[in-house]
C-alpha positions as CSV (number, residue, x, y, z in Angstrom):
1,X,-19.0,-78.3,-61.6
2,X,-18.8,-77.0,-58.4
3,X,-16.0,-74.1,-58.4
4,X,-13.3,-75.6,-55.7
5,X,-12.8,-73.3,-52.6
6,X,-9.3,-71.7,-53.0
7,X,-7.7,-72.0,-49.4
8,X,-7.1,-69.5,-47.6
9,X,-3.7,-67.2,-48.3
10,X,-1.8,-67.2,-45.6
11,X,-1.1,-64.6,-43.4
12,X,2.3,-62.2,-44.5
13,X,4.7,-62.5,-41.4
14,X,4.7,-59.2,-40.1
15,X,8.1,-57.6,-41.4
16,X,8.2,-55.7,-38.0
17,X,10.1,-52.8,-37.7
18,X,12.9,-52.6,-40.5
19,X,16.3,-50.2,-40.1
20,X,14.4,-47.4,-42.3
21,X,11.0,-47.5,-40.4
22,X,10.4,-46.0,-37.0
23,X,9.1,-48.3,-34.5
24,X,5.9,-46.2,-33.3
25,X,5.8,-42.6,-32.9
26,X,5.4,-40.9,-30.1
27,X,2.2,-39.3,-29.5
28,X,2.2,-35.3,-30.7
29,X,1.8,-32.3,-28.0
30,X,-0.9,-30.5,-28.1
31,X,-0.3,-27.8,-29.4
32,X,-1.0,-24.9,-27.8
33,X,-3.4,-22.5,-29.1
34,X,-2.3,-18.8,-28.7
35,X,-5.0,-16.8,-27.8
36,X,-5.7,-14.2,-30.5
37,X,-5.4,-10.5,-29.2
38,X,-7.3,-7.5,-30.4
39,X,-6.0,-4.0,-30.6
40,X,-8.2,-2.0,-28.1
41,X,-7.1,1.5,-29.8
42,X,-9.2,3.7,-27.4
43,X,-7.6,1.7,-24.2
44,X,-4.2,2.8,-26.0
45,X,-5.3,6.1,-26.4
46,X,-6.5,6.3,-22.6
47,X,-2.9,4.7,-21.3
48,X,-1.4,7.4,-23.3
49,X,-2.8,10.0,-21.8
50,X,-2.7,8.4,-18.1
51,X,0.8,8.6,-19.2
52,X,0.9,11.9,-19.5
53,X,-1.3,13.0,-16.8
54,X,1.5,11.0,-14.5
55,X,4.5,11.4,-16.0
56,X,4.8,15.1,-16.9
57,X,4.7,16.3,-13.5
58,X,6.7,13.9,-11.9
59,X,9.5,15.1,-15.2
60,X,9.2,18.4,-13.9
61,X,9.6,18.0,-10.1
62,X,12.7,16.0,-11.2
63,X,13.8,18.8,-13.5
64,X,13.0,21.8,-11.4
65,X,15.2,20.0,-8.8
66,X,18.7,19.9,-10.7
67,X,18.2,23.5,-11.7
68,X,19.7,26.5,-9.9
69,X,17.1,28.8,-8.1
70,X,18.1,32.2,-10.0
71,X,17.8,30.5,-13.4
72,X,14.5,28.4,-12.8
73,X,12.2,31.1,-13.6
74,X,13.8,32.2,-16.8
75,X,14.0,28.6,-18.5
76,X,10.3,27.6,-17.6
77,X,9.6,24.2,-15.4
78,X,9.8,21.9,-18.6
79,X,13.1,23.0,-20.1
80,X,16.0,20.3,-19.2
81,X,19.0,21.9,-17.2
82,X,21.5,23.0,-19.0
83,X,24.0,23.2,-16.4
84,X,22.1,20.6,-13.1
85,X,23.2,20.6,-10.1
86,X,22.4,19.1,-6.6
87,X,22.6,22.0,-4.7
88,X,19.1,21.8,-3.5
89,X,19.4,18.7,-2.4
90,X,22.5,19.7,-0.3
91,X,20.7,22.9,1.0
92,X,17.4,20.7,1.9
93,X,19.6,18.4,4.0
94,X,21.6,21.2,5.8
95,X,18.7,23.3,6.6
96,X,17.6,20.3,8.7
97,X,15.4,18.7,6.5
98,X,16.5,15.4,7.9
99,X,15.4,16.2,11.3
100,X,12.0,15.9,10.0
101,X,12.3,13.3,8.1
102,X,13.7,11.5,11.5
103,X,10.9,13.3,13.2
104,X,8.5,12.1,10.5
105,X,9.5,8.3,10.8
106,X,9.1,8.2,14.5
107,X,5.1,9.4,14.1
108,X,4.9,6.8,11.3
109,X,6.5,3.9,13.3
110,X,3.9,5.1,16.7
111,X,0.8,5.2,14.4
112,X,1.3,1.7,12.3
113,X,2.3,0.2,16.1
114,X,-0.7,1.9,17.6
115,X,-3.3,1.0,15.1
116,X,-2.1,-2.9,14.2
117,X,-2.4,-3.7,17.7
118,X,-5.6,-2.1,18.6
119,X,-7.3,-2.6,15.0
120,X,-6.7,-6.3,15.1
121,X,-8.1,-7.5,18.1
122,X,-11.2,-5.2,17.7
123,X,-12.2,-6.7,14.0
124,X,-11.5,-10.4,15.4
125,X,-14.1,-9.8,18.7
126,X,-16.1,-8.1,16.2
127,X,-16.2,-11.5,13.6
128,X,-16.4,-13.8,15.9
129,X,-18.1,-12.4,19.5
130,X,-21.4,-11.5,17.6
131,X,-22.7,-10.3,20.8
132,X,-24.9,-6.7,21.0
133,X,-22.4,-5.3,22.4
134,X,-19.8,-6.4,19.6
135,X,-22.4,-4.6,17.4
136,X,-22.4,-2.0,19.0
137,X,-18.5,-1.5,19.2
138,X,-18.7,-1.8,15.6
139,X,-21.5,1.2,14.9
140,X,-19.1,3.0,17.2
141,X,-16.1,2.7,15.4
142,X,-17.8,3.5,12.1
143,X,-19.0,6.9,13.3
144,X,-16.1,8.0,13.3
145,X,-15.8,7.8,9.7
146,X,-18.5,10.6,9.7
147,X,-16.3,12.6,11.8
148,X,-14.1,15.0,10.1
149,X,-10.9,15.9,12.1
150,X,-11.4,19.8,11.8
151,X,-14.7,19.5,13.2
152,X,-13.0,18.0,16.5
153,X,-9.4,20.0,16.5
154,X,-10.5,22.3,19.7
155,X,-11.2,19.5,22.2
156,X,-8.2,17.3,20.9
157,X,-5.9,20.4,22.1
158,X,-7.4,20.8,25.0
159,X,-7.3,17.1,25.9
160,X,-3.3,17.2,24.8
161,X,-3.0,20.0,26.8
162,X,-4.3,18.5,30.1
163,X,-2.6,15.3,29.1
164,X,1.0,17.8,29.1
165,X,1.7,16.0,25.7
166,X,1.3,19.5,24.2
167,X,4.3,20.1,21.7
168,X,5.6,16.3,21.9
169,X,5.3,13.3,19.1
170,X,2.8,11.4,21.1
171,X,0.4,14.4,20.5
172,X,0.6,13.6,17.2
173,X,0.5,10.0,17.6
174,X,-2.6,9.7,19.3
175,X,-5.1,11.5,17.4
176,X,-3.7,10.2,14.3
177,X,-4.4,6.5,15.0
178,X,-7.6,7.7,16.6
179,X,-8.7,9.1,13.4
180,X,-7.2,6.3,11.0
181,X,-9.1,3.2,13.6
182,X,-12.5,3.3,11.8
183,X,-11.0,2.9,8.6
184,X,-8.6,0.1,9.7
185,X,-11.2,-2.0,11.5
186,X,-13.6,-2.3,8.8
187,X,-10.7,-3.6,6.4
188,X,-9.9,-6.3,8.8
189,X,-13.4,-6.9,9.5
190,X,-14.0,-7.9,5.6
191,X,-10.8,-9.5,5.6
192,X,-11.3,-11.9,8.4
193,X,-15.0,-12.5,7.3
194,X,-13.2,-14.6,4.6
195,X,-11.9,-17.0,7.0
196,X,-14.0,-19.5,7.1
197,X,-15.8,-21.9,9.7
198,X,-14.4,-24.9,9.6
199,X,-10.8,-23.5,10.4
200,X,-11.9,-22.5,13.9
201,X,-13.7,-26.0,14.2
202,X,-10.8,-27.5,13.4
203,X,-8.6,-25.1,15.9
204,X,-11.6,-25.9,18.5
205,X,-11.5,-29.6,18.0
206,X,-7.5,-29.6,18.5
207,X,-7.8,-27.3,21.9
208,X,-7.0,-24.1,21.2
209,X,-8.4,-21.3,23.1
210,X,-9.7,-18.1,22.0
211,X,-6.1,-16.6,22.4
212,X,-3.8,-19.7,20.7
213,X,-6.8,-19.4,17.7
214,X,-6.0,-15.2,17.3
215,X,-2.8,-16.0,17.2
216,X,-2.1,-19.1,15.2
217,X,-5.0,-18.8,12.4
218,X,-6.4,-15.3,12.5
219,X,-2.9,-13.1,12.2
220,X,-1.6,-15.8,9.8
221,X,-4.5,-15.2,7.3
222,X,-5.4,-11.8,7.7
223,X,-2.0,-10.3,7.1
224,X,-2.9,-9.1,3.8
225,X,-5.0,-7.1,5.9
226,X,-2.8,-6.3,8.2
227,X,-0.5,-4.6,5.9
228,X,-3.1,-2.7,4.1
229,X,-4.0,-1.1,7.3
230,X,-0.5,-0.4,7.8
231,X,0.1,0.9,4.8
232,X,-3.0,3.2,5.1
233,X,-2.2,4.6,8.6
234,X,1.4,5.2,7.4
235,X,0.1,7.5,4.9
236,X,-2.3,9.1,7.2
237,X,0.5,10.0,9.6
238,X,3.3,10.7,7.1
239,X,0.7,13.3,5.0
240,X,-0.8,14.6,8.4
241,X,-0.9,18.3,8.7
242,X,-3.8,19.5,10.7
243,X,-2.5,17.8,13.9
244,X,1.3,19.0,13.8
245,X,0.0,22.6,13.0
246,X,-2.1,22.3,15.8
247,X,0.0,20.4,19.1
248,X,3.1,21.6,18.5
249,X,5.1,24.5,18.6
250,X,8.7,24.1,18.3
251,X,11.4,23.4,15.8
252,X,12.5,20.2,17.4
253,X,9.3,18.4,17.0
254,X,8.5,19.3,13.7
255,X,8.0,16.9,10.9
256,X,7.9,17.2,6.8
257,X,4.8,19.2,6.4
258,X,5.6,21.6,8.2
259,X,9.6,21.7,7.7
260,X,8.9,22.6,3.9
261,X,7.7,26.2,4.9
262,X,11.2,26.9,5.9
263,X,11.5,27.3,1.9
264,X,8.7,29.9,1.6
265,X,9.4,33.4,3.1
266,X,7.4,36.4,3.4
267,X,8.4,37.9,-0.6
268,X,10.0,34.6,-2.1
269,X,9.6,31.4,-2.5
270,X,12.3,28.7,-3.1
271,X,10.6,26.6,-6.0
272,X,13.4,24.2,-6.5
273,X,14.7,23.6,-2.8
274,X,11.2,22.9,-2.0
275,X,10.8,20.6,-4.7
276,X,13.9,18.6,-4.0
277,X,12.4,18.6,0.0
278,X,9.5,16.9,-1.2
279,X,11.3,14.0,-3.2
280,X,13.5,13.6,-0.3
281,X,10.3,13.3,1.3
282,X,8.7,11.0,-0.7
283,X,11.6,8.2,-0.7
284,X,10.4,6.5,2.5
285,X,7.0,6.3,1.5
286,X,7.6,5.0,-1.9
287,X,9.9,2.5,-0.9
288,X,7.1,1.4,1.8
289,X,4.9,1.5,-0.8
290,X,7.0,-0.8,-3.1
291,X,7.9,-3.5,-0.4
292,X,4.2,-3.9,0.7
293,X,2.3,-3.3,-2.8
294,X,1.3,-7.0,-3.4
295,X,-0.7,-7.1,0.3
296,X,-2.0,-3.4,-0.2
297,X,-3.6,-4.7,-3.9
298,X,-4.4,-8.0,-2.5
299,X,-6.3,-5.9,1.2
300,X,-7.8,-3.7,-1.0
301,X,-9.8,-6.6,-3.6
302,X,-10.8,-8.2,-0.5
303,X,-8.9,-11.6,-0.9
304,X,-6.6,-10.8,2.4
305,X,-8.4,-14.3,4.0
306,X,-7.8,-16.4,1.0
């Protein structure tokens, strides 16, 4: 006998979701996988003594600073002050320091205007013209990086002196942007190389002239380098020394280099008031320097057209 086909079992109603089960859970995040970090002992070991390299001199520039001028010999330059003060700080600014400084700032302010608006328009004909003559402004202004100022000092007085700028900030001015120009043009030249193509298609194709295209595409996306050029002629002018030794003369026109010999005499030197009037002088600049860091980095890796 044939075994009988046993029907089918029907199918279990689905229960669905009962009060104790959840009713579909929700899909995991990934989780994220944490990158496992070595110890680099020897890069440790090098940052340690960066550290030191940097941070021991700046301690005792500080130091010497808050300690009185009879006593700084006796307790060495590392020893904290027992008894600080801000004398030194208070003579620096009475002895005129700040004329200097003010002195110091106009130079600064002349050389950054000078060089941005001549450096600018020289590495944009220089991207763009491609002419021989382009070229050949180009060679020119990278000769001067070959040129040392000292080699030059002797007909640079004698043209401020026939100019009558002898003994005046804009004798200062002008050799110092002359000198920083080579520099500052080749930045923006690699920086504006990044720009690319189809940008001044696009500014062609929607009318703009050579001038609406400098100023509405080039200065936008070159101010990276722009303000590394800035920064750079800034701290050609505020370190410059040859120049103000040489064009000018007189107390009034005298600017931080040469205002901190007023703390060196003939048989002494003031260690600590000269030390404070170099971190009096150094306060602009750093503060430049920290306002206008990101553009300076970014100039200098060459991104200043991305």
């Amino acid at each position: 006998m044939a075994p009988t086909r046993s029907a089918p079992a029907a199918a279990a109603p689905d229960p669905g979701p009962g009060p104790g089960t959840a009713r579909r859970r929700a899909p995991e995040p990934r989780r994220r996988t944490r990158r496992r970090t070595r110890a680099n002992p020897l890069a440790g070991f090098g940052a340690f003594i960066w550290l030191l390299v940097v941070g021991v001199p700046v301690y005792a520039l500080l130091v010497a600073t808050l300690q009185r001028s009879d006593r700084y010999l006796e307790s060495g330059p590392l020893t904290p002050p027992g008894d600080p003060t801000l004398e030194n700080y208070t003579k620096a600014i009475e002895n005129g320091f700040l004329v200097f400084v003010g002195n110091t700032l106009l130079v600064t302010a002349g050389v950054v205007a000078l060089v941005v608006v001549l450096a600018v328009p020289v590495g944009y004909a220089v991207v763009r013209a491609r002419t021989r003559g382009t070229d050949a402004l180009f060679r020119f202004f990278l000769l001067g990086l070959a040129i040392p100022a000292q080699a030059v000092i002797i007909p640079v007085y004698l043209i401020i002196r026939e100019l009558g700028l002898y003994d005046t900030l804009p004798a200062i001015v002008l050799p110092t942007a002359a000198f920083a120009l080579p520099v500052c043009v080749l930045i923006l030249t690699g920086s504006m190389r990044d720009i690319s193509d189809d940008l001044y298609e696009a500014m062609a194709l929607d009318g703009a002239g050579q001038v609406r295209t400098f100023f509405r595409l080039v200065v936008p996306l070159s101010r990276s380098g722009i303000s590394t050029v800035a920064v750079y002629a800034a701290l050609q002018a505020w370190n410059n020394f040859l120049f103000p030794l040489i064009l000018t003369q007189s107390r009034e026109q005298r600017v931080i280099t040469l205002g901190l010999f007023d703390f060196q005499g003939q048989y002494r030197v003031d260690i600590p008031g000269l030390l404070a009037a170099v971190v009096l002088s150094a306060v602009p600049i750093f503060v430049m320097y920290l306002i206008a860091r990101r553009s300076l980095v970014n100039g200098l890796m060459g991104v200043g057209g991305k």
